[in-house]
C-alpha positions as CSV (number, residue, x, y, z in Angstrom):
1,X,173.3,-87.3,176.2
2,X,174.0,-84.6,178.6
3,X,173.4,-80.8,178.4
4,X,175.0,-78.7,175.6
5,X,174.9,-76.0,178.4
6,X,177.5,-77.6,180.8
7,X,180.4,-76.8,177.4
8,X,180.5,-73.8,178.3
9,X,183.1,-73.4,181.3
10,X,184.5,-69.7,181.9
11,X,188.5,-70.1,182.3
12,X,190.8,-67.2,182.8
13,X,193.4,-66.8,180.6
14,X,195.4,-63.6,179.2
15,X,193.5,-62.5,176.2
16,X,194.8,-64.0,173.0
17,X,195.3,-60.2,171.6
18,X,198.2,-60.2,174.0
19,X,200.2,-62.8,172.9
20,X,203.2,-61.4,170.5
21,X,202.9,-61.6,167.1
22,X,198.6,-62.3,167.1
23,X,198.2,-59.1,165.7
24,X,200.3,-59.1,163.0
25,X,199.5,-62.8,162.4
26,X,195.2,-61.8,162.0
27,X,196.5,-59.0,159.8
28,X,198.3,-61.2,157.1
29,X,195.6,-63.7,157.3
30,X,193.0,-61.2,156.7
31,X,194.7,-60.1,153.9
32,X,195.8,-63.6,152.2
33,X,192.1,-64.8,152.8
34,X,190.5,-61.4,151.1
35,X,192.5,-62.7,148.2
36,X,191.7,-66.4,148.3
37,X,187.9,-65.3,148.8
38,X,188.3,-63.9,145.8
39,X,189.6,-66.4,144.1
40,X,186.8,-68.8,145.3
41,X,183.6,-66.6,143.7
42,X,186.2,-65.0,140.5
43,X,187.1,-68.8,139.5
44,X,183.3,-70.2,139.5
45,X,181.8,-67.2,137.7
46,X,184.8,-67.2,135.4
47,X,183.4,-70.9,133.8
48,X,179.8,-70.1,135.0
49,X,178.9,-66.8,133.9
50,X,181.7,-65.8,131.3
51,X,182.8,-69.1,130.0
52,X,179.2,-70.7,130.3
53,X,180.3,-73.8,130.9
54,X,177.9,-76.6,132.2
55,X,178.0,-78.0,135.7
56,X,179.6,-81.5,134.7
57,X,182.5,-79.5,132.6
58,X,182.6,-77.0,135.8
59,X,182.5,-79.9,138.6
60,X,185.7,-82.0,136.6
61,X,187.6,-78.1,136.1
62,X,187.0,-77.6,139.8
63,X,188.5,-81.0,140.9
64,X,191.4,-80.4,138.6
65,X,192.3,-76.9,140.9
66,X,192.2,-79.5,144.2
67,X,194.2,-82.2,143.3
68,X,197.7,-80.6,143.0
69,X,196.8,-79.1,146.6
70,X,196.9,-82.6,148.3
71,X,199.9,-83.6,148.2
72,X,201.3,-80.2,148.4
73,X,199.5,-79.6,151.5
74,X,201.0,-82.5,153.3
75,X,204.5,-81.3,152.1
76,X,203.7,-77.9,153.6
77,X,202.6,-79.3,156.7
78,X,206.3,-81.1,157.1
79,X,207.9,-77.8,156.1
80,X,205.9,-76.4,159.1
81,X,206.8,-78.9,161.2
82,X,211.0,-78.5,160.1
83,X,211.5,-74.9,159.5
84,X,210.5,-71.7,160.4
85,X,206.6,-71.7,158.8
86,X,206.9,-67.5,159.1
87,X,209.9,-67.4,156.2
88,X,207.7,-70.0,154.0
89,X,205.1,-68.6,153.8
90,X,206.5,-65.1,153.3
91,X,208.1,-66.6,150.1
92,X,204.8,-68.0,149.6
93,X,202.9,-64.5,149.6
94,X,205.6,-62.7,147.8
95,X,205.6,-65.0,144.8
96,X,202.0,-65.8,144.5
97,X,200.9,-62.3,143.0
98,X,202.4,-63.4,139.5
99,X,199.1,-65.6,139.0
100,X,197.0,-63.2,139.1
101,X,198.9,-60.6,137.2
102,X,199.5,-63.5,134.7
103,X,195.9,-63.5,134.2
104,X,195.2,-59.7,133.3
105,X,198.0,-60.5,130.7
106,X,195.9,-63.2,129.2
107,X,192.8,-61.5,129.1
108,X,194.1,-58.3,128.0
109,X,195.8,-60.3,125.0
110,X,192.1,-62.1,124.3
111,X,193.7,-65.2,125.5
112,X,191.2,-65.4,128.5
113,X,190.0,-69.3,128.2
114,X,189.4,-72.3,129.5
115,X,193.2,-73.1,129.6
116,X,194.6,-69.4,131.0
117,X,191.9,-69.7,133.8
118,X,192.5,-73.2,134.6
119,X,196.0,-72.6,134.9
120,X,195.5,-69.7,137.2
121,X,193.0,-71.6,139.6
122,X,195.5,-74.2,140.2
123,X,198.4,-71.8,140.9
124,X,196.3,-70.2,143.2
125,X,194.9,-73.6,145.0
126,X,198.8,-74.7,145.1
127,X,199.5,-71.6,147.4
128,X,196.4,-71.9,149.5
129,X,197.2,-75.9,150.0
130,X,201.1,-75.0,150.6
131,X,200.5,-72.8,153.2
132,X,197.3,-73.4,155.2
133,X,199.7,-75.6,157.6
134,X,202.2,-73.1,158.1
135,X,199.2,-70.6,158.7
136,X,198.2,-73.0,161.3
137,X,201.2,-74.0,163.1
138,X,201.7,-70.4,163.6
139,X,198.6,-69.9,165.4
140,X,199.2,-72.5,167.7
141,X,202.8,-71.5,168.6
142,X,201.3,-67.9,169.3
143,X,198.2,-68.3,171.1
144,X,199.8,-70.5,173.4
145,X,197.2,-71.7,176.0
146,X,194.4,-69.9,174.3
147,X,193.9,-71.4,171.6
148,X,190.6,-72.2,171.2
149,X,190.0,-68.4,171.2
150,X,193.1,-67.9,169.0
151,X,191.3,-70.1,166.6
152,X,187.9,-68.5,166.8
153,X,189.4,-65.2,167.1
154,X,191.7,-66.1,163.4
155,X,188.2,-68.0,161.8
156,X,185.8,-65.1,162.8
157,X,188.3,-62.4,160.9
158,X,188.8,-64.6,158.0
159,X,185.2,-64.5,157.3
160,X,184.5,-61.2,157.6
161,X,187.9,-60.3,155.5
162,X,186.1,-63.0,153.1
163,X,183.0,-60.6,152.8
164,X,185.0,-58.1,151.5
165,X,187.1,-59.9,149.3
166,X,183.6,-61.7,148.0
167,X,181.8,-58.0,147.8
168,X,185.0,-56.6,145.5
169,X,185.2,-59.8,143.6
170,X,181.1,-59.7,142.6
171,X,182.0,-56.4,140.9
172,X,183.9,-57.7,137.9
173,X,181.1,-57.0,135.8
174,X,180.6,-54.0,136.3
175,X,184.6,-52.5,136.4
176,X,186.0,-55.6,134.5
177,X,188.2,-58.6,135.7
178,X,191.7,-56.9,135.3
179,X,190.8,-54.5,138.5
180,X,189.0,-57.0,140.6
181,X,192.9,-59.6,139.5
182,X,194.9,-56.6,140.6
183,X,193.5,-56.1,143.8
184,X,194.0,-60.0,144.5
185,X,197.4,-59.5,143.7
186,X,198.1,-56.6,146.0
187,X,196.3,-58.2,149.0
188,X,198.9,-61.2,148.6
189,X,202.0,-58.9,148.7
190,X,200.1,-56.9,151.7
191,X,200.1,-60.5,153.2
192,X,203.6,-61.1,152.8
193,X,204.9,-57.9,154.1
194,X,203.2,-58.4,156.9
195,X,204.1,-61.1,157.8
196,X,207.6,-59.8,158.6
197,X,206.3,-58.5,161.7
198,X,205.1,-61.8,163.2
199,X,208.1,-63.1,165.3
200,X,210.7,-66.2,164.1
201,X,208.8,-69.1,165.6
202,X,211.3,-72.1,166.5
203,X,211.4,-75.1,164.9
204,X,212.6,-78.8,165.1
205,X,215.1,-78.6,162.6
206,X,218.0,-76.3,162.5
207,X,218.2,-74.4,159.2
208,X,221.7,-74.9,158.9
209,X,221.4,-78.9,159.0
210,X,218.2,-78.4,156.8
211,X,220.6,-76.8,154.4
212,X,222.8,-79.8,154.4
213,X,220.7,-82.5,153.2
214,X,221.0,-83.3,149.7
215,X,218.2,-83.7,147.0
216,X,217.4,-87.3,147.4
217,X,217.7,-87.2,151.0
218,X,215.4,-84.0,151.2
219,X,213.0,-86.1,149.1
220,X,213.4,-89.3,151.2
221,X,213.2,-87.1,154.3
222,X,209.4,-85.4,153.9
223,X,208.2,-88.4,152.1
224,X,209.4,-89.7,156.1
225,X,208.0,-86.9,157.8
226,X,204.6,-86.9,155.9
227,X,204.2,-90.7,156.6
228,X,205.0,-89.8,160.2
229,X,202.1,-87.4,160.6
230,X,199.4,-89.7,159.0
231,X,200.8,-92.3,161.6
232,X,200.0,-89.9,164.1
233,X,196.6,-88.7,163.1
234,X,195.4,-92.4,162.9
235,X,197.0,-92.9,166.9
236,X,194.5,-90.0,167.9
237,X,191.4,-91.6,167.8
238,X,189.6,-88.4,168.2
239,X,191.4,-86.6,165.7
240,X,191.0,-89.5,163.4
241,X,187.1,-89.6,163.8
242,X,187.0,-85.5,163.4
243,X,188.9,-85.7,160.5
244,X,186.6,-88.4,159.1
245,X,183.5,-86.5,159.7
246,X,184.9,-82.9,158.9
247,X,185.7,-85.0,155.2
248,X,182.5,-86.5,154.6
249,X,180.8,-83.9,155.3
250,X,183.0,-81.1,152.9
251,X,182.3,-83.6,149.9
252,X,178.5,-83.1,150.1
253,X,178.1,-79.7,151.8
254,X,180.8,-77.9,151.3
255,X,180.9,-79.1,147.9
256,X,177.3,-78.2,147.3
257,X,178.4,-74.6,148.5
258,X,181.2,-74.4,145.9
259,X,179.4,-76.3,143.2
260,X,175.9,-76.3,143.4
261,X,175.6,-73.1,144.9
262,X,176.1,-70.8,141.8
263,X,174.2,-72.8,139.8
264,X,171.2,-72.2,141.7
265,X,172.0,-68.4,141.9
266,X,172.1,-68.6,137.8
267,X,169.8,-70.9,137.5
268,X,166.9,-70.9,139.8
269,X,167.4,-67.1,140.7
270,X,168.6,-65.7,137.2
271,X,171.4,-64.0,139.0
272,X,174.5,-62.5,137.9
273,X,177.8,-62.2,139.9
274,X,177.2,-59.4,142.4
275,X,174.1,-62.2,143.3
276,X,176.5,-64.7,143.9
277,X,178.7,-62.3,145.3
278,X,175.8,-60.9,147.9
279,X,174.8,-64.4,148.7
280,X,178.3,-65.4,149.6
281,X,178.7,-62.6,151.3
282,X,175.7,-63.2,153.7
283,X,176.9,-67.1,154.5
284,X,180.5,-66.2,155.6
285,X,178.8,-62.7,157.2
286,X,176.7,-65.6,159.3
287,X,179.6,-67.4,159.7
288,X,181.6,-64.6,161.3
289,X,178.8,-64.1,163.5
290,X,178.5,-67.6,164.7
291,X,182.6,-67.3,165.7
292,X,181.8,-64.5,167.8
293,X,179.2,-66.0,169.3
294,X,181.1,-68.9,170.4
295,X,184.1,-66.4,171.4
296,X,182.0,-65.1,174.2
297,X,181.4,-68.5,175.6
298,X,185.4,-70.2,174.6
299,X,186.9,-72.4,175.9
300,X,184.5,-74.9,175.9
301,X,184.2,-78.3,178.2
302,X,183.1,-80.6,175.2
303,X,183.2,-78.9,171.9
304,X,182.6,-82.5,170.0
305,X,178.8,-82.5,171.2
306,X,178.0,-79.1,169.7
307,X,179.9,-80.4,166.5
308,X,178.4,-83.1,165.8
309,X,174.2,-81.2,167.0
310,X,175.1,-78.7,164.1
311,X,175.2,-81.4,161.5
312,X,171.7,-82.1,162.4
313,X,170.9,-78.6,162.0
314,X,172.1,-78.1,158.1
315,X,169.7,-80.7,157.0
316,X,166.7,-78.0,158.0
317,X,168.9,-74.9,156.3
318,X,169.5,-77.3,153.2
319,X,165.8,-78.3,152.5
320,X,164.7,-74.3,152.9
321,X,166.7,-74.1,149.9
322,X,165.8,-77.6,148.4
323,X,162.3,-76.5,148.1
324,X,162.5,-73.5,146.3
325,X,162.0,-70.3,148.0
326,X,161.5,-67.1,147.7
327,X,164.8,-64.7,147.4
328,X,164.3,-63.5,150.8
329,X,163.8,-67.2,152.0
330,X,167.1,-67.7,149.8
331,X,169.1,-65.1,151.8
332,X,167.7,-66.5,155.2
333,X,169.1,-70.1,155.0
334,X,172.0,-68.7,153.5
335,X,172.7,-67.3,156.7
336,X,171.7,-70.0,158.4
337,X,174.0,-72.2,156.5
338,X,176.7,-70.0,157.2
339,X,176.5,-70.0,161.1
340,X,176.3,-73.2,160.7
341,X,179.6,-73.6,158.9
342,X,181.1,-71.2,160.9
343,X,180.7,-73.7,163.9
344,X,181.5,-76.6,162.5
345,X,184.9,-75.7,160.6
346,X,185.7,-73.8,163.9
347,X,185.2,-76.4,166.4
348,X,186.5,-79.6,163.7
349,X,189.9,-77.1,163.9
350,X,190.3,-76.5,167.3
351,X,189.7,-80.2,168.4
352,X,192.3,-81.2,166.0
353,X,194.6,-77.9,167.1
354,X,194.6,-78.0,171.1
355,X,194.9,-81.8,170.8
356,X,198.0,-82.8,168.4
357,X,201.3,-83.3,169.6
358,X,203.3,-80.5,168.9
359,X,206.0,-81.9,167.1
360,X,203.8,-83.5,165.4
361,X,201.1,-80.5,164.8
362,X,202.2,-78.9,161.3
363,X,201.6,-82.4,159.6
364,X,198.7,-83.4,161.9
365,X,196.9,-80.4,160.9
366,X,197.9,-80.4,157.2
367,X,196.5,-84.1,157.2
368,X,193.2,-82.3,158.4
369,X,193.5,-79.6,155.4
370,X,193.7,-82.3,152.9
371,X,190.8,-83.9,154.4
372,X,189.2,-80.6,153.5
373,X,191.0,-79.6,150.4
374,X,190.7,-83.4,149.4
375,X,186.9,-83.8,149.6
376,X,186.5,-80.7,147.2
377,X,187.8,-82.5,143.7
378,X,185.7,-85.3,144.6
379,X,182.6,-83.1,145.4
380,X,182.9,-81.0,142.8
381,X,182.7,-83.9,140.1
382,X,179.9,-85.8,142.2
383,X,177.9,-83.0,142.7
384,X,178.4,-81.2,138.9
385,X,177.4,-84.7,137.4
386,X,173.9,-84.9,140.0
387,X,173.0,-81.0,138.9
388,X,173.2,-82.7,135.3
389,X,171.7,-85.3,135.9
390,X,169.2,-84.9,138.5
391,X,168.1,-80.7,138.5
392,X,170.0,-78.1,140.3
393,X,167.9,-78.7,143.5
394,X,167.8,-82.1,144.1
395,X,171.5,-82.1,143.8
396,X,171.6,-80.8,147.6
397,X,169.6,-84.1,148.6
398,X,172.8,-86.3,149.3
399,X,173.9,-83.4,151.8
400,X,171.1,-83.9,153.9
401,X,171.0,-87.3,154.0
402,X,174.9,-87.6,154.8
403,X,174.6,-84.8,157.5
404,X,171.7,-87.0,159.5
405,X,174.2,-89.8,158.9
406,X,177.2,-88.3,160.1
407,X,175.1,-87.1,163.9
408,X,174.4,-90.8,164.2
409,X,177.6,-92.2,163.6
410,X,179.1,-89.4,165.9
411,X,176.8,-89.6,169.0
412,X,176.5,-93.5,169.0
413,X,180.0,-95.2,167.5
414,X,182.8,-92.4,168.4
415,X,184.3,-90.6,171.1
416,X,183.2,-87.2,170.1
417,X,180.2,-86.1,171.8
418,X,182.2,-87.5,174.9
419,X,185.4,-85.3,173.8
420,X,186.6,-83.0,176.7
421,X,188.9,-80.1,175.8
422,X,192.5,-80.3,177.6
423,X,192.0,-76.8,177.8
424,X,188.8,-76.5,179.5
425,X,190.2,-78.5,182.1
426,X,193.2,-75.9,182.9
């Protein structure tokens, strides 16, 4: 099985806060995460706590917010691939604020429902799914041959940025939902402007031929390109397997983190939303941590082995929870669970990043997001019906299970505990 020690192999390289245009690309995806933290805690509270909806309603309201996102995602991740992903996604972050603003509107004309927040959760999952390829393909293009730190260095921001988007967003009860909706909004613009300052990236087709192709033949075109980039991820047999795992896995633990999760903090804890808030806080406060950690030690020699050991590890974080605990019990495997997380999504990313083809990267790594975005509708029902059906707790069971699962089928019928970076070996 080898030694989890010999991953980590020192390499110099330029630091990745060198590279033009890193800067300004962790400052607009600090601020467009803030916002889409936000959204993540705002719209489960929303049907939790003010709606009080029950978890089978919640679970089918939260699979309706993910579905759009698929195919959109894979569209985004052609655009990436033909156009300059830096214009996109400025048009992207200058548009989105509407949603939220649209929202204040309804609840400051008592129209604040089931319908008006729906409506806004999918507008905002449609810009999250539209531009987490272009988010990625930018990274890529600007961290050059560092980009496992690049990645770890973008992941370990996001989730502190998410901290303080979660923090702000657990104070709606307290100074109302219209503040907590405008401050999403002005994040997103912040985001945009931004990202002006993040140089033109090239990209594989001119704008001016872009411009040229009719409708039908824009239509016929993606519907091409996307094709094209599922072709490619199946051709990567380690992607492929990644990808696999990395979806499995969000339909049971992820999706017990965006589903089950607040129902145990109402539930089992009697907490309000600056509970959930704190709680979410802590898990993406361990999951920063865990990035840095693995900064210190980047690039590492075979990244899939340490992947796959931490699946192994959330079944113990999963039954602290499954058993009950005491609130300061509570906060400790929620931090657990975050480093965890923090590790996994980090290293499932930069597998996939450092080894697709880059003309084929923006749709390689937007058939990655939809694993991820993908496996949430169907979590979210699965897991809303077992809380339902089964008690809050014993809806994490399946996660645990599926995570001891996933180890086996990694370490004995894939190639990814034998995965060795290309970048490592530079």
């Amino acid at each position: 099985m080898g030694n989890i020690e010999d991953s980590a192999q020192p390499v110099a390289t330029e630091s990745v806060w060198q590279r033009p245009g890193f800067a300004a690309y962790i400052g607009t995806t600090a601020f467009s995460g803030m916002a889409l933290a936000m959204q993540q805690l705002l719209y489960s509270w929303l049907l939790i706590g003010v709606l009080l909806l029950p978890a089978d309603q919640v679970g089918l309201l939260q699979a309706l917010v993910g579905v759009p996102g698929i195919l959109l995602m894979l569209m985004g991740g052609a655009s990436a691939d033909l156009r300059d992903p830096r214009e996109m996604l400025i048009w992207i972050y200058l548009l989105a604020p509407v949603l939220p603003l649209s929202l204040i509107l309804a609840q400051q004309s008592g129209w604040l429902g089931v319908a008006s927040v729906t409506a806004w959760g999918v507008g905002m999952g449609i810009v999250q799914s539209y531009s987490m390829p272009g988010q990625q393909a930018i990274l890529n293009r600007i961290s050059g041959p560092a980009i496992q730190a690049g990645v770890t260095t973008a992941t370990a921001i996001g989730f502190i940025v998410q901290v303080i988007g979660l923090m702000l967003a657990g104070q709606m009860d307290v100074i109302g939902v219209a503040p907590v909706l405008f401050f999403q909004a002005a994040t997103l613009v912040l985001a945009g402007l931004v990202m002006f300052r993040i140089p033109a990236v090239p990209h594989s087709t001119p704008a001016s031929a872009a411009a040229n192709f009719g409708i039908a033949r824009r239509m016929r075109r993606t519907s091409q390109d996307i094709v094209a980039g599922i072709a490619a991820t199946r051709q990567h047999v380690v992607i492929w397997q990644v990808l696999w795992v990395n979806f499995v896995s969000s339909i049971f633990n992820a999706g017990s983190f965006l589903t089950v999760f607040p129902f145990i903090v109402k539930r089992v804890f009697m907490g309000d939303a600056w509970t959930l808030a704190l709680l979410m806080a802590v898990f993406f406060a361990g999951a920063a941590v865990s990035n840095f950690i693995l900064l210190r030690y980047m690039p590492l020699r075979t990244p899939g082995r340490l992947f796959l050991l931490m699946q192994l590890s959330r079944i113990v974080v999963l039954y602290l929870m499954w058993i009950e605990p005491d609130f300061w019990l509570m906060l400790v495997a929620t931090i657990g669970w975050g480093l965890n997380m923090g590790v996994t999504t980090n290293l499932a990313r930069a597998i996939v990043q450092e080894s697709a083809p880059a003309e084929f990267r923006g749709r390689i790594l937007s058939v990655f997001a939809v694993g991820m975005v993908g496996s949430a509708p169907i979590g979210a029902i699965l897991l809303g019906y077992l809380v339902e059906t089964i008690g809050t707790l014993n809806a994490l069971m399946p996660a645990m299970l599926v995570s001891l699962g996933l180890f086996l089928y990694g370490y004995l019928r894939s190639a990814i505990w034998d995965y060795q970076s290309p970048v490592a070996q530079t």
